[in-house]
Residue, then its C-alpha position, 0 to 999 in steps of 0.5 A: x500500500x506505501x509503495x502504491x501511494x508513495x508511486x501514484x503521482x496523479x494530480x486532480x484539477x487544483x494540481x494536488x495529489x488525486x489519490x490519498x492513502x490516509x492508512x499507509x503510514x510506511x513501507x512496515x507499518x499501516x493504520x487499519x481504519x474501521x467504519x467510525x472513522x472512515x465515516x467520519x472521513x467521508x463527512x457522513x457521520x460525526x462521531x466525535x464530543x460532545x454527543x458522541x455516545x448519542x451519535x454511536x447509537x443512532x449509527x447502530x440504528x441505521x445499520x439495523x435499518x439498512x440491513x432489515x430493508x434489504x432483507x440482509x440476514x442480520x442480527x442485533x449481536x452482528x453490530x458489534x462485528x460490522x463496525x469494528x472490522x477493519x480494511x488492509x488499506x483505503x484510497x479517497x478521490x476527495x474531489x471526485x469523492x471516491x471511496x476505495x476499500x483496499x484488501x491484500x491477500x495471500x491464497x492458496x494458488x493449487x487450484x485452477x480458480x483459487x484467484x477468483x474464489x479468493x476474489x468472491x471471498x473478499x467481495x463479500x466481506x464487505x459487500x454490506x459495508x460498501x452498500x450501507x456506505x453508498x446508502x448513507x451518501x445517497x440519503x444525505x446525497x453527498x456524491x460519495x461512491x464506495x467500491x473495492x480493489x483487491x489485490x490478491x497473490x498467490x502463495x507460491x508467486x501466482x499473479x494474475x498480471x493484467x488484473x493487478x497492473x489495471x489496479x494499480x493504474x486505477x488508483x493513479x499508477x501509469x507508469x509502466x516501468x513503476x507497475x512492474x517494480x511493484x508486481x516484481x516485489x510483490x511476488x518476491x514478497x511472496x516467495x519470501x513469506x512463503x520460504x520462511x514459513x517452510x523453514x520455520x516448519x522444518x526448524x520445528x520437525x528437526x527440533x522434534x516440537x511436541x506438536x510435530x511427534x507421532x504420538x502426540x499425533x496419534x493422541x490428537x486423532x484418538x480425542x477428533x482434535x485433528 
């Protein structure tokens, strides 16, 4: 996500930078944004003292609401989750008032479609965050719109290239040489969590772990925990 902000030099009509990346804080480190403050971004919400209690609990409401006039499945309990979920990363457009939620993932590349699985499970998370988002702009017809990009990685370096560099482009990365600096490291990223995986895995069965013996096997299997 730093590299993304620190490579999208495109500027809007007053000659600023287009895009904003308010949660890449370094190339180590990001801030995960939850619902009261990207609200709170965005102008749809103000969740801050004083009333900000009374403010809380009219935003539940209007969650509830949202989600019982769509005829979401949707319980009092599930509040809670869907307003303290946090995104890998966000992009705001605040002239053209755009609203990018940002995920990176790293799956399980065996199967043929493990891509577009992993795509759909994505959507989903936060399908219902982006509807009650683009509900709230349009009931207070703010002009803000909500979407998502994913950005998703094979686990033994598959990328599907032309999807990933249309991505980055669209959230103000043209250059073409810069595009593929960031899919070069972000595959080698890859491979290199994945080899250090392995060697933590083959460290732990030379070192004979509890975990790692044939009877603790053996026991974890006679009790169903494995």
């Amino acid at each position: 996500m730093f590299s993304i902000w620190k490579s999208s030099p495109e500027l809007n009509d007053t000659s600023e930078p287009r895009w904003h990346f308010p949660s890449a804080l370094s190339p180590e480190a990001h801030a995960q944004w939850g619902l009261y403050k990207i609200l709170e971004y965005m102008g749809l919400y103000e969740i801050l003292p004083p009333g900000a209690e009374q403010n809380r609990a009219k935003l539940r409401k209007d969650i509830e609401k949202y989600h019982m006039a769509y005829e979401i499945d949707f319980y009092e309990t599930d509040t809670d989750t869907f307003i303290a979920r946090r995104l890998d990363g966000l992009a705001f457009d605040k002239e053209k008032k755009l609203c990018v939620f940002l995920e990176y993932t790293r799956a399980m590349d065996t199967n043929k479609d493990w891509a577009e699985k992993k795509e759909q499970e994505k959507n989903n998370r936060y399908s219902s965050h982006l509807g009650f988002i683009n509900h709230l702009s349009n009931r207070g017809k703010s002009g803000w719109k909500a979407s998502q990009t994913n950005f998703t990685k094979g686990l033994r370096g598959s990328l599907h290239t032309n999807q990933f560099l249309t991505r980055l482009e669209s959230l103000g990365v043209k250059n073409k040489n810069t595009q593929e600096a960031i899919r070069n490291r972000t595959v080698q990223k890859s491979l290199a969590m994945s080899d250090m995986i392995l060697k933590l895995f083959f460290i732990a069965l030379n070192s004979k772990t509890e975990w790692t013996l044939p009877t603790h096997r053996n026991y974890q299997q006679e009790h169903g925990k494995i």
